[in-house]
C-alpha positions in Angstrom: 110.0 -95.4 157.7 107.0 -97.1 156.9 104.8 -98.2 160.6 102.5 -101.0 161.0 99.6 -98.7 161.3 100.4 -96.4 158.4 100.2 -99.3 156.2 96.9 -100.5 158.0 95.2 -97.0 157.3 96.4 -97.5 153.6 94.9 -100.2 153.3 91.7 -98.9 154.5 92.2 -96.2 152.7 92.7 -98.5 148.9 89.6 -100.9 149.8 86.7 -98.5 149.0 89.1 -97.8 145.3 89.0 -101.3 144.2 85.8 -102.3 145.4 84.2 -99.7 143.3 86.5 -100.2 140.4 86.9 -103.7 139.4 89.8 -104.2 137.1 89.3 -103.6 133.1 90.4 -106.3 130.5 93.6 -105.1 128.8 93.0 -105.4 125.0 90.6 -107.7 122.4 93.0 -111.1 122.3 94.2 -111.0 125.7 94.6 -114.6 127.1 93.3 -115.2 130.4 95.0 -115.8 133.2 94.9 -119.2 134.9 92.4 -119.9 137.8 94.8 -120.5 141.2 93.7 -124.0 142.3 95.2 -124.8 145.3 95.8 -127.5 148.2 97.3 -125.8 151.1 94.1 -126.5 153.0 94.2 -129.7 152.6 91.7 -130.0 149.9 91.7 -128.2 146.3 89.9 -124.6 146.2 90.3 -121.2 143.8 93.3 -119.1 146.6 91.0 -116.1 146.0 88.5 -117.5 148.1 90.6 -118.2 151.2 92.0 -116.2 154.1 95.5 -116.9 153.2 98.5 -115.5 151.4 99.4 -118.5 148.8 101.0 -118.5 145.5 100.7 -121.7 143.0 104.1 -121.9 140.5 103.3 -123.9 137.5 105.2 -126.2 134.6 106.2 -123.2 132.6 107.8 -120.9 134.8 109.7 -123.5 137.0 111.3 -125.4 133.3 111.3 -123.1 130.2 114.7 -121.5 130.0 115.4 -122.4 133.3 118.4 -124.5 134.7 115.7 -126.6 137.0 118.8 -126.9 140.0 117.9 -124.5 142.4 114.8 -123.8 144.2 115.6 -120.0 143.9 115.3 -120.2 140.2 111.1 -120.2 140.6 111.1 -118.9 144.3 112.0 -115.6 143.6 108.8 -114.6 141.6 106.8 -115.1 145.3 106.8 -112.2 147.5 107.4 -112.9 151.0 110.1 -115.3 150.4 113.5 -115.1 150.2 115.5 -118.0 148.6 119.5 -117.1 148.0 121.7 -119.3 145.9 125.1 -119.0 148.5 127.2 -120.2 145.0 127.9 -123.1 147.2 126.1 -126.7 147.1 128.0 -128.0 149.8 125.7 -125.2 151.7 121.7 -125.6 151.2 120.1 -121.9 149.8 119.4 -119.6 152.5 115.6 -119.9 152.6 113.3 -118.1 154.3 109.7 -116.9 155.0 108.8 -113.4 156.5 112.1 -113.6 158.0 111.7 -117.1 159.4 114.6 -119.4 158.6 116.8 -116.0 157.7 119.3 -117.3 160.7 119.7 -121.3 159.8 123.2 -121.8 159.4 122.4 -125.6 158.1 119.5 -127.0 156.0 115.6 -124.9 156.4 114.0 -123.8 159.5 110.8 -122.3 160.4 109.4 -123.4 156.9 107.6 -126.8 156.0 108.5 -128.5 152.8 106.8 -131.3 151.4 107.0 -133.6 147.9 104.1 -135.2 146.8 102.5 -135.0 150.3 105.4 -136.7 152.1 107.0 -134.3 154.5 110.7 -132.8 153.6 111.5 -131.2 157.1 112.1 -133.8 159.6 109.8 -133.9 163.1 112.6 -131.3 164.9 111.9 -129.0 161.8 114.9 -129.2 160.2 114.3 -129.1 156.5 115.9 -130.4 153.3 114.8 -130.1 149.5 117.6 -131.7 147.9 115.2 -134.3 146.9 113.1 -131.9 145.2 112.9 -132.5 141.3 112.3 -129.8 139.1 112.7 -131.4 135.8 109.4 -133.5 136.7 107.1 -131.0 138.6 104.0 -129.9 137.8 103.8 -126.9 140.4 105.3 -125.6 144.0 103.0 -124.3 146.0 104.1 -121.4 149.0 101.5 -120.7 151.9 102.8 -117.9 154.1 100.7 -116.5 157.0 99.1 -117.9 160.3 97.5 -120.9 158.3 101.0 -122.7 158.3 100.4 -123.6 161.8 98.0 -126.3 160.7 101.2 -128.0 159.3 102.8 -128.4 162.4 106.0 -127.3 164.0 107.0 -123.8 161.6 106.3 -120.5 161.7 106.8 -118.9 158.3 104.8 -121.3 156.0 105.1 -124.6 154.2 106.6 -124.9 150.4 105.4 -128.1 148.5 106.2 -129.4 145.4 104.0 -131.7 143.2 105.3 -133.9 140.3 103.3 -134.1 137.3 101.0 -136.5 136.0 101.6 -138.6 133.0 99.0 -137.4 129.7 97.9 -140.6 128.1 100.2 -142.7 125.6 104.1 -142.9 126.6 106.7 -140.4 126.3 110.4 -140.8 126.6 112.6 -137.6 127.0 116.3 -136.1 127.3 117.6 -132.4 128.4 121.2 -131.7 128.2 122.6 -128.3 129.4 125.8 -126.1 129.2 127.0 -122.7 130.7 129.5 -120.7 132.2 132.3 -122.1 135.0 131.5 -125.6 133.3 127.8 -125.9 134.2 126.1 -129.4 132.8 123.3 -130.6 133.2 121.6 -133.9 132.1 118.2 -135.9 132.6 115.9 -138.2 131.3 112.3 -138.8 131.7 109.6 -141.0 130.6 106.0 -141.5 131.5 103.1 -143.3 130.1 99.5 -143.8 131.3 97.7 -146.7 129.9 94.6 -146.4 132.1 95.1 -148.5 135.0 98.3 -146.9 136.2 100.0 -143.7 135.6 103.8 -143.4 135.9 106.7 -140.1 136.0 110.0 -141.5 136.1 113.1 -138.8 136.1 116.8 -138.6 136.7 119.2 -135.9 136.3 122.9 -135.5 136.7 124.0 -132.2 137.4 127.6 -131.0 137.6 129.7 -127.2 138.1 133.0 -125.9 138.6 131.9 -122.9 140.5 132.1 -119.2 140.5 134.7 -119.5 143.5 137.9 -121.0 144.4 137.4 -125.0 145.6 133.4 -125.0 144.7 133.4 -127.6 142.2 130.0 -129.9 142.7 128.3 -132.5 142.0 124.4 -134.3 142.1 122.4 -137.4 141.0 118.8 -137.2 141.3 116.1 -139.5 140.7 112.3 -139.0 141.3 109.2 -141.2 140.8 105.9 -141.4 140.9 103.0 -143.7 140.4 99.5 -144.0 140.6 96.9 -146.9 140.4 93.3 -146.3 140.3 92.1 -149.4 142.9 88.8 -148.8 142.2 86.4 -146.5 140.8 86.2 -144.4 144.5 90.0 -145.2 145.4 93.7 -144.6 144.7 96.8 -145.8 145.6 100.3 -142.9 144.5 103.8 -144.7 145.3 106.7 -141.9 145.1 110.2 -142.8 145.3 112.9 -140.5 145.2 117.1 -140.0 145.6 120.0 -138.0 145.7 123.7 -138.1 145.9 126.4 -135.5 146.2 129.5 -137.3 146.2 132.2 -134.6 146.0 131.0 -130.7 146.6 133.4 -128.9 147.8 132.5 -125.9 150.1 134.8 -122.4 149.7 133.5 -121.0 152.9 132.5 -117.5 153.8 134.9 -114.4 152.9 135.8 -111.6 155.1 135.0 -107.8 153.6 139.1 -107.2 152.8 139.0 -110.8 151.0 136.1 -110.1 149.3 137.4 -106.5 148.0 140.4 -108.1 147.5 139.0 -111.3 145.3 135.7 -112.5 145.6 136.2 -115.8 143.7 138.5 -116.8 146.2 138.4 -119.6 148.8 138.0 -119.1 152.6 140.9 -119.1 154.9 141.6 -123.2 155.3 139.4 -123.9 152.9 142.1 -125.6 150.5 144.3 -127.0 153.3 141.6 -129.1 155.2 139.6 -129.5 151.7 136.4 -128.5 153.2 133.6 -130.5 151.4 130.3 -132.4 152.0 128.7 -135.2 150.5 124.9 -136.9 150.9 123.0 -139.9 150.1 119.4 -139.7 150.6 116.8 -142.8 149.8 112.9 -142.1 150.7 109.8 -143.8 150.0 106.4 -143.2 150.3 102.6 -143.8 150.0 99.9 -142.2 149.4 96.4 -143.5 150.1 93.2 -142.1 148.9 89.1 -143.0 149.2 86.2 -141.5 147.8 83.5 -143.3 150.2 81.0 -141.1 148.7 80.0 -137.6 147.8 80.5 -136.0 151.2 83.4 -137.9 152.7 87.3 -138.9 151.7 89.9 -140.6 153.8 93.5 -139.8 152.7 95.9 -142.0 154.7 100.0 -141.4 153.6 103.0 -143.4 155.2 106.5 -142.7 154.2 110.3 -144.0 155.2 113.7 -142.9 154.2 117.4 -142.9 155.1 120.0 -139.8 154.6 123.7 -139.7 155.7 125.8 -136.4 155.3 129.4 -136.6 156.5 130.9 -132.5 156.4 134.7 -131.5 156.4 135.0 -128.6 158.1 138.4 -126.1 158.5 138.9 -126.1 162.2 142.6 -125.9 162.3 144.4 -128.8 164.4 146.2 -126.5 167.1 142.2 -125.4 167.6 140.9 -129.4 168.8 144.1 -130.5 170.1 144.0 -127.3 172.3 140.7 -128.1 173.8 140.9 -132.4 174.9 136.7 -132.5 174.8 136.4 -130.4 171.3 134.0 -132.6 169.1 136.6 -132.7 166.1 136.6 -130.9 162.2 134.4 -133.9 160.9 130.3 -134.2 161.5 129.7 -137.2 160.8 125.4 -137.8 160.5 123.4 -141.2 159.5 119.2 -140.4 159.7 116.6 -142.8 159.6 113.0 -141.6 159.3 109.7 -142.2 158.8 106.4 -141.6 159.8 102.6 -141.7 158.8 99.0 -139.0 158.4 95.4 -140.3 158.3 93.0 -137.4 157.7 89.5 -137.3 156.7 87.3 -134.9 155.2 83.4 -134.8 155.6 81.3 -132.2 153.5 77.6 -131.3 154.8 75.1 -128.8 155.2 74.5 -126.8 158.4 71.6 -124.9 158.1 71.0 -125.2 154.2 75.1 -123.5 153.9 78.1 -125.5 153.0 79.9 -126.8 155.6 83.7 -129.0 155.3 85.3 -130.5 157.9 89.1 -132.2 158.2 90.2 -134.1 160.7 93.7 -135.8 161.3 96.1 -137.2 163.2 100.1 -137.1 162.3 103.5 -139.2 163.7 106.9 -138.4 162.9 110.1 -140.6 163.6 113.7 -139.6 163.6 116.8 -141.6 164.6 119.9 -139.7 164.1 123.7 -141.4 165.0 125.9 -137.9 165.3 129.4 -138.8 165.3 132.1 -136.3 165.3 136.3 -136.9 163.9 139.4 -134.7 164.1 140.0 -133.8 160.9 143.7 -134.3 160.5 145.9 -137.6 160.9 149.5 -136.3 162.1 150.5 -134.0 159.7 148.1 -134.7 156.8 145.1 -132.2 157.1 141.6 -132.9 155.7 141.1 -136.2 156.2 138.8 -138.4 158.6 140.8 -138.9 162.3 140.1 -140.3 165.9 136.8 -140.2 167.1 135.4 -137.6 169.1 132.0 -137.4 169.6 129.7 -140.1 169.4 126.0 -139.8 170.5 122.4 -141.2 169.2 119.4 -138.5 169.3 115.8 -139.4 168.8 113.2 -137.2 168.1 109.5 -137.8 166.9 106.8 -136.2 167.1 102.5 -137.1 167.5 100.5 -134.3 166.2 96.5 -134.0 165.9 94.1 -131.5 163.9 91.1 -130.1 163.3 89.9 -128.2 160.6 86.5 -126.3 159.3 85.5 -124.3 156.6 81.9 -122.5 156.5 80.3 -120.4 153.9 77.1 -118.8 156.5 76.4 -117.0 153.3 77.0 -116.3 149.7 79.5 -113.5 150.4 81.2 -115.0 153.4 83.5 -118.0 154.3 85.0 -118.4 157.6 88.0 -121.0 158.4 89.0 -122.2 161.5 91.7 -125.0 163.1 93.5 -126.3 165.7 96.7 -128.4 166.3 97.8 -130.0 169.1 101.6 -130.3 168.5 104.3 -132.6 170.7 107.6 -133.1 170.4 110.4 -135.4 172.2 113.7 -135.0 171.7 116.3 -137.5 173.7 119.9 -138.3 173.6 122.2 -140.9 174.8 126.1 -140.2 174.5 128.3 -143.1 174.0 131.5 -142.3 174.7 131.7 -142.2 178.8 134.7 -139.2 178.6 132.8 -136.9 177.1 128.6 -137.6 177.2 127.4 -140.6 178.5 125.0 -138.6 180.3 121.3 -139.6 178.8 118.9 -136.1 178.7 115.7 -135.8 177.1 113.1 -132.7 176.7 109.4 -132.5 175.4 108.2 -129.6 174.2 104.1 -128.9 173.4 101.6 -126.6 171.9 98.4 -126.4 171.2 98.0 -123.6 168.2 95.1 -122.2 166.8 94.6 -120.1 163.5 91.2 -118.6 162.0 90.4 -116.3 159.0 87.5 -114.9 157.2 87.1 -113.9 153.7 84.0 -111.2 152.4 83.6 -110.8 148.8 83.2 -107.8 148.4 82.1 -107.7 144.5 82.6 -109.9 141.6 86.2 -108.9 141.3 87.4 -108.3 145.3 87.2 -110.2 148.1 89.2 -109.2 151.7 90.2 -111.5 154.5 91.9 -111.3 157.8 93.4 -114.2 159.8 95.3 -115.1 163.0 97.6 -117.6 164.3 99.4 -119.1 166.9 102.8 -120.2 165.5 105.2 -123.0 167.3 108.9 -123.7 166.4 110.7 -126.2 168.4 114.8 -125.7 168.2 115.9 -128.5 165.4 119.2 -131.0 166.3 121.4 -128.3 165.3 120.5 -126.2 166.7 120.4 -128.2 169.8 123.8 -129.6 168.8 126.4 -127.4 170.6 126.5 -126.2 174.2 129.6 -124.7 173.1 131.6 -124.3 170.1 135.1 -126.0 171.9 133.3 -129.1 173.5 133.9 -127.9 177.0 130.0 -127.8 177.5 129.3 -132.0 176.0 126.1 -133.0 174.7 123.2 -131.5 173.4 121.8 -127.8 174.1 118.1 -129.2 175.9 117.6 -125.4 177.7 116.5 -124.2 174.7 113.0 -123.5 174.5 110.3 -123.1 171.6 109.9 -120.0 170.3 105.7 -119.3 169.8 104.9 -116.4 167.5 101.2 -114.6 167.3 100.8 -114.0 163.7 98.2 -111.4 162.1 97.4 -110.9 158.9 94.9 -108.5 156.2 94.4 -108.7 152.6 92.6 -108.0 149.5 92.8 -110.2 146.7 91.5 -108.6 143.3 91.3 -108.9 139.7 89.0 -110.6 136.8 90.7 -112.8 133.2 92.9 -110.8 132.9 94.5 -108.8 135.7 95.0 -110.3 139.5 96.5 -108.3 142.4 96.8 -109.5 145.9 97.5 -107.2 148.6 98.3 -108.4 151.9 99.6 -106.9 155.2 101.2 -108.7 158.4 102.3 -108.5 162.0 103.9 -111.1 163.5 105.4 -111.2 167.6 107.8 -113.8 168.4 109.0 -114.7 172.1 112.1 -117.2 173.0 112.9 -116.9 169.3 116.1 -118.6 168.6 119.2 -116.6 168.0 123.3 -117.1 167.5 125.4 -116.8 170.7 128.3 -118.1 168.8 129.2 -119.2 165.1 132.7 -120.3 164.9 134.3 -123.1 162.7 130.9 -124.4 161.6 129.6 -124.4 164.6 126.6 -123.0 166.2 125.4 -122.6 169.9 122.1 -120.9 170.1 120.2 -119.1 172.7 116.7 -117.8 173.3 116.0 -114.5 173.1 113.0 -112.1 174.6 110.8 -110.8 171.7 111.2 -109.6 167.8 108.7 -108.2 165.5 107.7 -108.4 161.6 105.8 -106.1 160.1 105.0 -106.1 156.2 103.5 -105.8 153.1 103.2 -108.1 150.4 101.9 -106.9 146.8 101.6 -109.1 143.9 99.8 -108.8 140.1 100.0 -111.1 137.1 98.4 -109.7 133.9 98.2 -110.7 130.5 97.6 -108.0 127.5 96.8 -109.0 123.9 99.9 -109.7 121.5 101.3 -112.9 123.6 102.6 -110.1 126.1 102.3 -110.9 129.9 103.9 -109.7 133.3 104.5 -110.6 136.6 105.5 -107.8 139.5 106.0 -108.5 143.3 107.1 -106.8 146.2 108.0 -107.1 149.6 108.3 -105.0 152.4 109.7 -106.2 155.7 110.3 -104.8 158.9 112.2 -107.4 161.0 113.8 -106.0 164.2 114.5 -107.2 167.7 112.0 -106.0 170.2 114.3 -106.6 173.6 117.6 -106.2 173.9 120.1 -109.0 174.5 123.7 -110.0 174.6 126.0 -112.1 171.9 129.5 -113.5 172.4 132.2 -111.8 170.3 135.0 -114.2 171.2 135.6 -117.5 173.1 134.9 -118.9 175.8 131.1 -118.1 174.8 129.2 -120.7 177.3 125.7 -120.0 177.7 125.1 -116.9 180.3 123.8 -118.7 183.9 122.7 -115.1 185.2 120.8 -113.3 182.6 120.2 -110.4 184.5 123.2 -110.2 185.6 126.4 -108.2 184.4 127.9 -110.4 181.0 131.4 -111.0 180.7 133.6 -108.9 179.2 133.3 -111.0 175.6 129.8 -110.4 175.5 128.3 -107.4 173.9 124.7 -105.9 173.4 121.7 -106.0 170.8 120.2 -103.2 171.3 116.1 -103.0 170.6 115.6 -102.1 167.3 118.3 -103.6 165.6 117.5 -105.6 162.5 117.4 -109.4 161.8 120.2 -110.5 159.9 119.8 -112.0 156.3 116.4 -110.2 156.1 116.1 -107.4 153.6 113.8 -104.5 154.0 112.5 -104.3 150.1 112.9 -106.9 147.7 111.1 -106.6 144.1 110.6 -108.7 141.1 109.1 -107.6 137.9 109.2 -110.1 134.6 108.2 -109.2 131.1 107.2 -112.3 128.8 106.3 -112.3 124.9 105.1 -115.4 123.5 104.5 -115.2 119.9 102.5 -118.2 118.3 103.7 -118.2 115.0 106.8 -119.2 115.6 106.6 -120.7 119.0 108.5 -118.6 120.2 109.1 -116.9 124.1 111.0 -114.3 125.7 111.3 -113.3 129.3 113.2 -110.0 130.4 113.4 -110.0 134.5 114.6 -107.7 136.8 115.3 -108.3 140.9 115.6 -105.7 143.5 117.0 -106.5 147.0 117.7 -104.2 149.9 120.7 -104.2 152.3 121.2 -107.0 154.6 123.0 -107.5 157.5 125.5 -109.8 158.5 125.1 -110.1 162.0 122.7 -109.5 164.9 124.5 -106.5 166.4 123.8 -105.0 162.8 128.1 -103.9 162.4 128.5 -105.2 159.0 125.9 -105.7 156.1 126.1 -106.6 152.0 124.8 -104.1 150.1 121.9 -103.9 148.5 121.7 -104.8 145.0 119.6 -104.5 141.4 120.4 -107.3 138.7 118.9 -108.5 135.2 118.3 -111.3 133.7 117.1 -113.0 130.1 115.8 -115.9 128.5 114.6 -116.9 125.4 114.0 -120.1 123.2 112.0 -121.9 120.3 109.6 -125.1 120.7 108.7 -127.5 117.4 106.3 -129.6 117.7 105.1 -132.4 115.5 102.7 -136.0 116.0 105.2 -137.7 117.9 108.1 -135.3 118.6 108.8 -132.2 120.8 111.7 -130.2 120.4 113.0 -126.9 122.5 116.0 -124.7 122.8 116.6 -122.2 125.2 119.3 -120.1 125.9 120.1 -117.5 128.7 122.1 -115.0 130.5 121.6 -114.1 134.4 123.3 -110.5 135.6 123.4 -109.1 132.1 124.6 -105.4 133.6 127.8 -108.3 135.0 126.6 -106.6 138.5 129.4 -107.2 141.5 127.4 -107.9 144.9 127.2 -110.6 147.5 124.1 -113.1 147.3 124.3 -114.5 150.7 125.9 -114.0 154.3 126.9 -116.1 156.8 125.2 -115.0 160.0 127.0 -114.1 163.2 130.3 -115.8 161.6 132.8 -115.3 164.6 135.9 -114.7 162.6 133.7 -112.0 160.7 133.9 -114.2 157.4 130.3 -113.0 156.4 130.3 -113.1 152.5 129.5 -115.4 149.6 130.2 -113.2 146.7 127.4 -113.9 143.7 128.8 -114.5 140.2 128.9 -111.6 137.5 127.4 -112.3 134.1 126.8 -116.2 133.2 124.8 -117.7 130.4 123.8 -120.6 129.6 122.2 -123.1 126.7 119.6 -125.7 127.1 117.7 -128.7 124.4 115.3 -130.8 124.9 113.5 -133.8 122.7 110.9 -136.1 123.7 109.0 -138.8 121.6 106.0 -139.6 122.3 102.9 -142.2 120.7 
């Protein structure tokens, strides 16, 4: 078992190594290795030089030979983060950062997402990427580490995706893709820039069967983005984008003797009530920059958008009629949003050494109408019944920040910040039976990071930074007091959860080789945990204290002969520092005397015990060959995951797992045309293991099986003058 300090003393131990050995170049012809240009700081800057663990995804990795659906496809190259496809779109991935978001049984917690500068997670921090367009981006770029708090209301780190800009001329441009359990894919792009204004326009339809029983899906996507140059010192960049799943049908979670027996099937109901979830989601937004001069730049963004999601769930009928205040088998949610950031940045001297300031100010707006059906009409199951809940929630939140960066001399730079973080939540219920009762709860923050980086030679350069982290309890989570309606309205007792976040590191390497090492320590009080998980349904409860410790190791190299690799690992500690209770079976109300003996249905987590959904080791390596000639690309990948467990008390887990994956392809080229054809094969060894767990499932229905072997094809043409 690896400790905290034993890794800390390795460290030590490695710096005095690579500061005295910078890397060597691998071979005459070697390419070099991108510089990692970055924005998480709010301005663009080489990652090696700042305190913070970051990765930068470009254009080739997140497109060529891949299927450009899921945001695991390019995720899982990033140590630190785990992002599982579930093998059902009715569900979003299970995302999360250094085991924040590991527990969100809807959408992303604890991690910020952003497109294009306009914000993806909503001002309760829930999350959604559905929007996100990989057919048109240029990069994604993950911060992990105490600097996330400088993004608001997350703990983990922020994930933002940028669409590309257009090259000069116009292009025009289609993909069409095929693979196993009926897989298709379609899009079409064009962009132009003819000096004045710059344009990306994409839209994609994307279409499965699925690996399981009842997981057939469906989704539209559009995405667009344009820019005007106002003026020689000013910009105006207008993105649009929208999606629609009209039909996915979700096959729910599998016991272990259904998923020995056959993992492809459906959950129990699953067919009867025709479990399934559809969204439309419209946003807008703008993005405002000025150059005022050398030393100063206002960027000002607004943004507006509208989402409804209406979920059937398999709660049988004896269940709601059973309980007269049960909230129904249908959720039922319309969301408006918007909101607005104005920052400025101000670069100066102080005493003859570069000094860069950031200043901002931040509002988010959500209005949510939550409605809840029965789910049945009479006899006929799976359809939308009497209403049952009805309720309208507001949240927003008004956030301000501070930011500086000072290089006091040539081998130093120190980073610093503040935020200042509130958050309102209120509700109003409208049916007088059930919650008529108006309740409202504001939760605040004020969270501070810093970090300082020493280069140390040429080739190395070590930081260390801390944080203050603050993650308010989303409207699901707040959602259920209990899972049978006996407890109405929303869950306000819930608290924050505020997390002190460490973290060391080394960043190394020179053209051709780059390793980052980094190490972290993360404590976390009134973290939010499951009390019950039945049906779809959640109710949630703070709990004392957990830990994180880690390690995160990365390198990319490049070696003559078109070869190049990329190799990342994680190490994760994740474990609950105070012991608490969970609800095994109903009626699981919230405890009113803590300290006092629990009921019979409730049984301890014992100190020690490990986060659910969080794996000890993960590892990726990938292998690429390009070879020139004949434009030609290979790319052999391998990924490692440890064991996983399914629940907090730690009595049921998916095994850990190895697969291995392959692409390959061909581009041509001419004047006007571009042509590519990829083709490729995920789980070549046609591995059995689960991908995903459902955690704290009441019924013990933990397990979304992961497909065996699949391949898949993939063209593209574009023309362009």
């Amino acid at each position: 078992m690896i400790q905290h300090g034993r890794i800390a003393r390795g460290l030590a131990a490695l710096l005095p190594c690579l500061i005295a050995a910078p890397l060597p170049a691998l071979g005459e012809g070697a390419g070099d290795l991108p510089s990692v240009v970055i924005t998480a700081t709010r301005i663009a800057e080489d990652s090696r030089d700042l305190p913070v663990s970051v990765d930068r995804i470009d254009a080739p990795t997140i497109r060529s030979g891949q299927l450009q659906v899921n945001l695991s496809e390019s995720l899982m190259t990033v140590p630190g983060v785990s992002a599982q496809s579930r093998q059902n779109y009715a569900q979003d991935l299970q995302l999360s950062v250094r085991g924040f978001g590991a527990r969100s049984s809807f959408g992303v917690r604890g991690v910020r997402l952003y497109s294009d500068g306009i914000p993806g997670t909503m001002p309760d921090g829930q999350g959604q990427f559905s929007q996100f367009d990989l057919g048109s981006a240029d990069h994604i770029e993950v911060l992990r580490g105490p600097f996330s708090a400088l993004y608001g209301n997350s703990s983990g780190g922020v994930i933002a995706i940028f669409t590309e800009d257009a090259k000069p001329g116009f292009s025009v441009g289609g993909t069409a893709e095929y693979g196993t359990f009926n897989t298709q894919r379609y899009a079409v792009k064009t962009s132009g820039d003819g000096g004045l204004v710059n344009y990306v326009v994409d839209a994609s339809h994307f279409q499965t069967d699925g690996y399981r029983v009842h997981s057939d899906a469906e989704r539209n996507l559009f995405n667009a983005k344009a820019r005007a140059n106002l003026s020689d010192t000013s910009k105006l960049t207008v993105v649009a984008n929208a999606v629609q799943t009209p039909f996915v049908q979700d096959p729910l979670g599998l016991t272990r003797a259904q998923l020995a027996a056959n993992p492809t099937q459906a959950g129990v109901n699953a067919v009867a009530y025709n479990t399934r979830k559809s969204v439309a989601q419209e946003q807008v937004g703008a993005v405002y920059e000025n150059h005022f001069s050398a030393a100063d730049d206002l960027i000002a963004s607004v943004y507006t958008g509208h989402r409804a999601t209406t979920q059937f769930q398999a709660i049988p009928r004896a269940t709601q009629l059973a309980a007269p205040l049960y909230p129904g088998g249908v959720i039922d949610l319309d969301r408006a949003y918007f909101g607005a950031d104005l920052h400025m940045t101000d670069q100066r001297s102080l005493g003859g050494t570069p000094l860069l300031l950031v200043a901002g100010v931040n509002y988010d707006d959500l209005a949510e109408a939550r409605k809840g059906y029965l789910n049945f009409i009479g006899s006929e199951l799976g359809v939308q019944g009497a209403l049952r809940r009805d309720e309208a929630n507001h949240v927003y939140d008004f956030d301000q920040y501070l930011q500086a960066q000072w290089d006091p001399a040539a081998r130093w730079r120190i980073v610093a910040g503040v935020r200042n973080s509130v958050v309102d939540v209120a509700s109003h219920g409208h049916l007088a039976v059930l919650d008529a009762a108006s309740s409202e709860v504001r939760y605040s923050a004020v969270n501070p990071v810093a970090g300082v980086t020493f280069r140390a030679t040429d080739a190395v350069n070590v930081y260390g930074s801390y944080g203050k982290g603050f993650e308010t309890p989303t409207l699901n989570d707040l959602a259920y007091r209990s899972v049978d309606g006996s407890l109405p309205g929303l869950n306000l007792g819930l608290k924050p959860a505020h997390s002190d976040n460490y973290e060391a590191g080394i960043k190394a390497g020179n053209a051709h080789v780059r390793a980052n090492l980094a190490v972290f320590y993360i404590k976390t009080v009134d973290e939010l945990a499951v009390l019950q998980n039945s049906g779809g349904r959640t109710v949630n409860q703070n709990i004392g204290e957990t830990t994180r410790r880690g390690l995160e190791l990365e390198t990319d190299a490049k070696w003559a002969g078109g070869f190049s690799a990329r190799f990342a690992y994680t190490y994760i500690k994740a474990v609950v520092a105070q012991p608490y209770f969970t609800c095994v079976a109903a009626p699981c109300n919230p405890l009113t005397n803590p300290a006092g003996p629990p009921p019979a249905n409730y049984l301890p987590v014992a100190a020690g015990n490990f986060l659910p959904a969080v794996a000890k080791n993960t590892v990726y390596l990938g292998l690429t060959w390009n070879y020139s000639p004949l434009s030609f690309s290979t790319t052999l990948e391998t990924q490692r995951r440890g064991k996983i467990y399914a629940d907090d008390r730690n009595t049921d887990a998916a095994a850990g797992y190895w697969v291995a994956n392959w692409r390959a392809g061909f581009e041509q080229q001419s004047k006007h045309w571009r042509f590519s054809e990829f083709a490729r094969i995920d789980n070549l060894a046609n591995r059995a293991y689960v991908g995903s767990v459902i955690v704290n499932e009441t019924n013990t229905r933990f397990f979304e099986p992961a497909p065996g072997r699949t391949a898949y094809v993939m063209f593209n043409a574009a023309l362009r003058n």
